[in-house]
ROTIDREN-851411 format. One record per residue (C-alpha): x, y, z. Coordinates in steps of 0.02 Angstrom, whole numbers, padded with zeros to 5 digits, always signed. Example, Ala and Ser with C-alpha at 12.3 -4.5 7.8 and 13.67 -1.06 7.14 Angstrom:
ROTIDREN-851411
+00615-00225+00390;+00684-00053+00357;
***
This chain:
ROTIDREN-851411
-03884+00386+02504;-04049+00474+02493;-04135+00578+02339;-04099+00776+02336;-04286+00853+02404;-04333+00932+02269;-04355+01133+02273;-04509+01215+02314;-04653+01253+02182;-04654+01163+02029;-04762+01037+01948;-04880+01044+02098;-04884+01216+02121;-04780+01317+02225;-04740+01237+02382;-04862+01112+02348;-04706+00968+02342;-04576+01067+02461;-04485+00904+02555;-04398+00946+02720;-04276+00808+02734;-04112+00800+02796;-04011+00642+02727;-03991+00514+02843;-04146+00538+02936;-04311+00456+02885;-04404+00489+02731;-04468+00673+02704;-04630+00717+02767;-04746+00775+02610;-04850+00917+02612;-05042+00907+02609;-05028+00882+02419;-04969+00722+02423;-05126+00610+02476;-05102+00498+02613;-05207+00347+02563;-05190+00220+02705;-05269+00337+02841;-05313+00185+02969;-05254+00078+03070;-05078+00161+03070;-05035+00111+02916;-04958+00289+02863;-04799+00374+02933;-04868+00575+02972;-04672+00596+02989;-04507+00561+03071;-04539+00440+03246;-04720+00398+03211;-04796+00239+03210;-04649+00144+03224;-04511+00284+03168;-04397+00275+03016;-04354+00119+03003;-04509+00069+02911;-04496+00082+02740;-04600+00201+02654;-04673+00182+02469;-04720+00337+02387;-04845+00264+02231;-04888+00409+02079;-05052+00340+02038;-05170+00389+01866;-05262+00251+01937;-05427+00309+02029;-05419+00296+02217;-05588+00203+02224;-05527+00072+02105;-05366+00030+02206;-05381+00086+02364;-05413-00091+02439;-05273-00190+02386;-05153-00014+02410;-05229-00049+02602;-05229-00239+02583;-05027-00231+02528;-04980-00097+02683;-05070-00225+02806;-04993-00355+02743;-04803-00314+02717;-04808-00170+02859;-04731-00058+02719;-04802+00127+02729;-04876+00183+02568;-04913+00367+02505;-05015+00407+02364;-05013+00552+02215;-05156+00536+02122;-05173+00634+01967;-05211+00600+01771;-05076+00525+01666;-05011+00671+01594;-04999+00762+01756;-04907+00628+01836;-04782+00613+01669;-04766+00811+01681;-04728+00815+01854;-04599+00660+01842;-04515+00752+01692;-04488+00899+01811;-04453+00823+01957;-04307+00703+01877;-04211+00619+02001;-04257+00722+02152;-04430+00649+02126;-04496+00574+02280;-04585+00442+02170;-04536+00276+02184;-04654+00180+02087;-04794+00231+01949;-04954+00162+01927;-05033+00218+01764;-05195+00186+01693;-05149+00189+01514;-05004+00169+01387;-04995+00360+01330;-04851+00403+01468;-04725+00285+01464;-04626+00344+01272;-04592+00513+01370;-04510+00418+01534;-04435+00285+01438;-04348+00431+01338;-04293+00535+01476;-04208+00381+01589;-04319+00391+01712;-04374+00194+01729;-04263+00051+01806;-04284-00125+01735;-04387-00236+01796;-04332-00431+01855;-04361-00532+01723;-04452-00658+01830;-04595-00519+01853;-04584-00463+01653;-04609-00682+01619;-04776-00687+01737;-04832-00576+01562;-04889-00585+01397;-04755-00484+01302;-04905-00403+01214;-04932-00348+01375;-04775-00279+01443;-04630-00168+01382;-04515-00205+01265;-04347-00175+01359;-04430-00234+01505;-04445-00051+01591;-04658-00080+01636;-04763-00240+01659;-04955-00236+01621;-05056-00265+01788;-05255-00278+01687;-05331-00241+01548;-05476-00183+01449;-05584-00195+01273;-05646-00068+01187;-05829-00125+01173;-05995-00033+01068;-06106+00021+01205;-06293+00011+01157;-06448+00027+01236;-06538-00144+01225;-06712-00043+01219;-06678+00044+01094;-06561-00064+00994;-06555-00250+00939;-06391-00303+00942;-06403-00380+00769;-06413-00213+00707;-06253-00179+00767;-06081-00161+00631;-05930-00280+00669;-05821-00166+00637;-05807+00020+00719;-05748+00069+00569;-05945+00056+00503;-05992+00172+00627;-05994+00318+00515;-06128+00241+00425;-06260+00390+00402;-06404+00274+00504;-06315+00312+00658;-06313+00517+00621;-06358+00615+00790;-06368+00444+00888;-06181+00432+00951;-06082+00471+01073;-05899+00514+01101;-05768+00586+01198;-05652+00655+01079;-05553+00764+01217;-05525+00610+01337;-05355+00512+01330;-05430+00315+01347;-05543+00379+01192;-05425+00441+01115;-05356+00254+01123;-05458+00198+00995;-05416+00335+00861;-05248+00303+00896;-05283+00090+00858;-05373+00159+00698;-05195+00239+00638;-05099+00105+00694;-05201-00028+00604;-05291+00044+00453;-05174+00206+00420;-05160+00378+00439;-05298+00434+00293;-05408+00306+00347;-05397+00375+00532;-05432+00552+00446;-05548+00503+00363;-05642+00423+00475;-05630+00545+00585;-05714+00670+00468;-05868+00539+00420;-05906+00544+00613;-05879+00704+00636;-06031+00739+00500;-06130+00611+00588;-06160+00743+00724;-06107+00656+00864;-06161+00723+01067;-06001+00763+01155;-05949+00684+01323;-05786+00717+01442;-05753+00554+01479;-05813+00354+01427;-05917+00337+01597;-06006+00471+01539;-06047+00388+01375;-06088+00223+01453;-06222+00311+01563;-06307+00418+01415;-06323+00255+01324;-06410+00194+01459;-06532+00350+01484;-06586+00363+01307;-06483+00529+01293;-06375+00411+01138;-06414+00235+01065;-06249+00213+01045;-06070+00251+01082;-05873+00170+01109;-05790+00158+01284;-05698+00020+01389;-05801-00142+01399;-05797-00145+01615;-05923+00009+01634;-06068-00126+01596;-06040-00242+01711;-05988-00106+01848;-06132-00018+01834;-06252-00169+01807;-06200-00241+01970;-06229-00057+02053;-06403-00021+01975;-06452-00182+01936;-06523-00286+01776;-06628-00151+01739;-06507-00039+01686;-06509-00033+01499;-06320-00022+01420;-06217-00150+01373;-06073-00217+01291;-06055-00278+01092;-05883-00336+01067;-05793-00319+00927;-05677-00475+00835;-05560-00532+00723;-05423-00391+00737;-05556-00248+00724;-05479-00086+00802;-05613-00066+00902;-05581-00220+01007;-05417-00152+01048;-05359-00188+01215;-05258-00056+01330;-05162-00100+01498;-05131-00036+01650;-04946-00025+01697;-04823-00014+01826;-04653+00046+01823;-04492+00074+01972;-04418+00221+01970;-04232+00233+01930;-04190+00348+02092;-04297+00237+02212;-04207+00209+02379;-04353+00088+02399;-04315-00037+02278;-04359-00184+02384;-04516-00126+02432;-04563-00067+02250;-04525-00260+02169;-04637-00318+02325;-04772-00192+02273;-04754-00247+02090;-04751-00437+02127;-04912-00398+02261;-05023-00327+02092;-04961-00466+01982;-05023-00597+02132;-05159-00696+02097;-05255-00629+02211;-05236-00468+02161;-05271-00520+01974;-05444-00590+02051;-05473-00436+02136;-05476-00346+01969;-05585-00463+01873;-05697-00483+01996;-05718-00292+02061;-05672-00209+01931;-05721-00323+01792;-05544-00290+01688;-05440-00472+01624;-05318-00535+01722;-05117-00541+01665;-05082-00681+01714;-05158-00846+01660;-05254-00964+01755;-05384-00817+01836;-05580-00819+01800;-05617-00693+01695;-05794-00597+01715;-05941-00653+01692;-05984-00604+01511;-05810-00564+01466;-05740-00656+01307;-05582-00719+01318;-05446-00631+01212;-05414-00776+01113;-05601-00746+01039;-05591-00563+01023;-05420-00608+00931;-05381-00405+00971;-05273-00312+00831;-05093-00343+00869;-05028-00174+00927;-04881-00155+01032;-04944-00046+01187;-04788+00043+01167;-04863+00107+01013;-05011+00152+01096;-04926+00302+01165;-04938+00401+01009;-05039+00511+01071;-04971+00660+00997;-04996+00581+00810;-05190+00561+00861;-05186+00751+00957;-05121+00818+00769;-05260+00715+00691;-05388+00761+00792;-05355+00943+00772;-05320+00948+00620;-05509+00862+00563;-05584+00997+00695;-05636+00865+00827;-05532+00945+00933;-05520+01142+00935;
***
């Protein structure tokens, strides 16, 4: 039997997510707010009768993921498995807001997040089924949820961006801790209002404690940092001389190297032996519990933990693979060197803890 549409308005805005769906019939038509992704070659149902009529099933995919990044194997997995796919993108909170709202009239079926911070609130509320436990296995439990409810898809370092220019690398601190050192006043950069940064203050709570977290928060704070909204942002001032210095995810580099070219002067210093800053952060995907598309949702799930979807995301967008046996990047350590600081992603999700923090040091208004 088929999900209640959910009422007008809402987490969208109003009308933005009104379904007109009678049960029965094929899958409700979304409104304009809900992206259609797959725009060629008729792989996306416009509504009841089209392009093959309701008997195709239909996936409707929340995504914090961005559409650039994805897009090809979203288009690769419709192609191949002639299911339909429809895509929300939004940031992670957005999606968890609207998903909280929506409940089980949610026309979600699966989520696709780009970082740990929204699955505590989901988890909580009932929201997400189990997964097989032959998909949680393909996984490094590090790497997955504990009561099996999300799997990790890729992954990503925290790295120090420098410019090689300006900066020898053997100047460098091993530990992000050492970053408030007063050498480095007025030549950082951060992104204290953006959740992946946000990431690593969290990792400094988790691993060193909460007064050390403060603390450090405060040193940098005094070391006059330049502000940025987001850790692209960094990753390009680095290059441009605007910073020497700053802390985002380690694929940036090698994404923008093989836009720009050699010539472009950031790159990565990675960070070892447990060191917060080499903390690593997953992607993730979960089913929801009110699918009526179950099948297709494990396909979609076993389709991003293929190995050729794993190779897709080392080599396009640089992240490390899931699953073993995949070539990593070129210029990517393996984990087992970077010996990352042994943090359940679950935890990761503390978000509010590090929101308190942040405020309550001034970093964040």
């Amino acid at each position: 039997m088929g999900r209640a549409p959910r009422r007008a308005g809402g987490a969208g805005g109003p009308g933005r997510w009104r379904l007109r769906w009678r049960p029965g019939r094929c899958r409700p038509r979304r409104a304009v707010g809900l992206v259609a992704l797959l725009a060629l070659a008729g792989f996306v149902l416009a509504g009841c009768g089209a392009l093959g009529g309701g008997d195709r099933p239909q996936l409707v995919v929340y995504s914090s993921r961005t559409q650039s990044l994805v897009h090809p194997l979203l288009e690769q997995f419709a192609r191949e498995t002639g299911i339909d796919i429809r895509v929300r993108y939004a940031s992670t909170a957005e999606l968890v807001n609207a998903l909280l709202e929506e409940g089980e009239r949610s026309a979600a079926d699966v989520l696709y997040l780009s970082d740990a911070g929204g699955w505590g609130p989901l988890r909580e509320a009932g929201l997400l089924a189990e997964l097989p436990r032959d998909v949680l296995e393909k996984v490094d439990p590090r790497f997955r949820s504990p009561d099996g409810q999300w799997v990790g898809v890729s992954g990503r370092s925290k790295v120090i961006v420098y410019n090689k220019d300006r900066i020898d690398e053997r100047e460098l601190p091993d530990s992000v801790m050492d970053l408030t050192d007063p050498k480095w006043k007025g030549r950082f950069g951060w992104a204290p209002t953006h959740g992946e940064w946000q990431i690593l203050v969290t990792a400094i709570r988790l691993t060193e404690g909460e007064e050390a977290a403060r603390q450090w928060l405060e040193a940098m704070k005094a070391n006059e940092p330049k502000e940025y909204p987001n850790l692209i942002s960094i990753v390009r001032a680095v290059a441009d001389g605007e910073v020497d210095i700053g802390v985002a995810n380690h694929y940036y580099v090698p994404r923008l190297m093989e836009e720009l070219g050699p010539d472009f002067a950031a790159r990565n210093h990675f960070l070892k032996h447990g060191d917060p800053g080499a903390v690593i952060d997953v992607t993730g995907l979960a089913i929801l519990k009110a699918t009526d598309q179950r099948e297709a949702a494990e396909r979609f799930v076993r389709f991003l933990l293929s190995e050729e979807a794993q190779r897709y995301f080392t080599q396009e967008t640089k992240e490390y693979p899931m699953i073993p046996g995949v070539p990593l990047p070129e210029g990517v350590p393996p984990l087992e060197e970077l010996e990352p600081p042994a943090i359940d992603q679950s935890d990761l999700g503390q978000l509010r803890e590090t929101l308190n923090l942040l405020r309550e040091t001034g970093v964040l208004p």
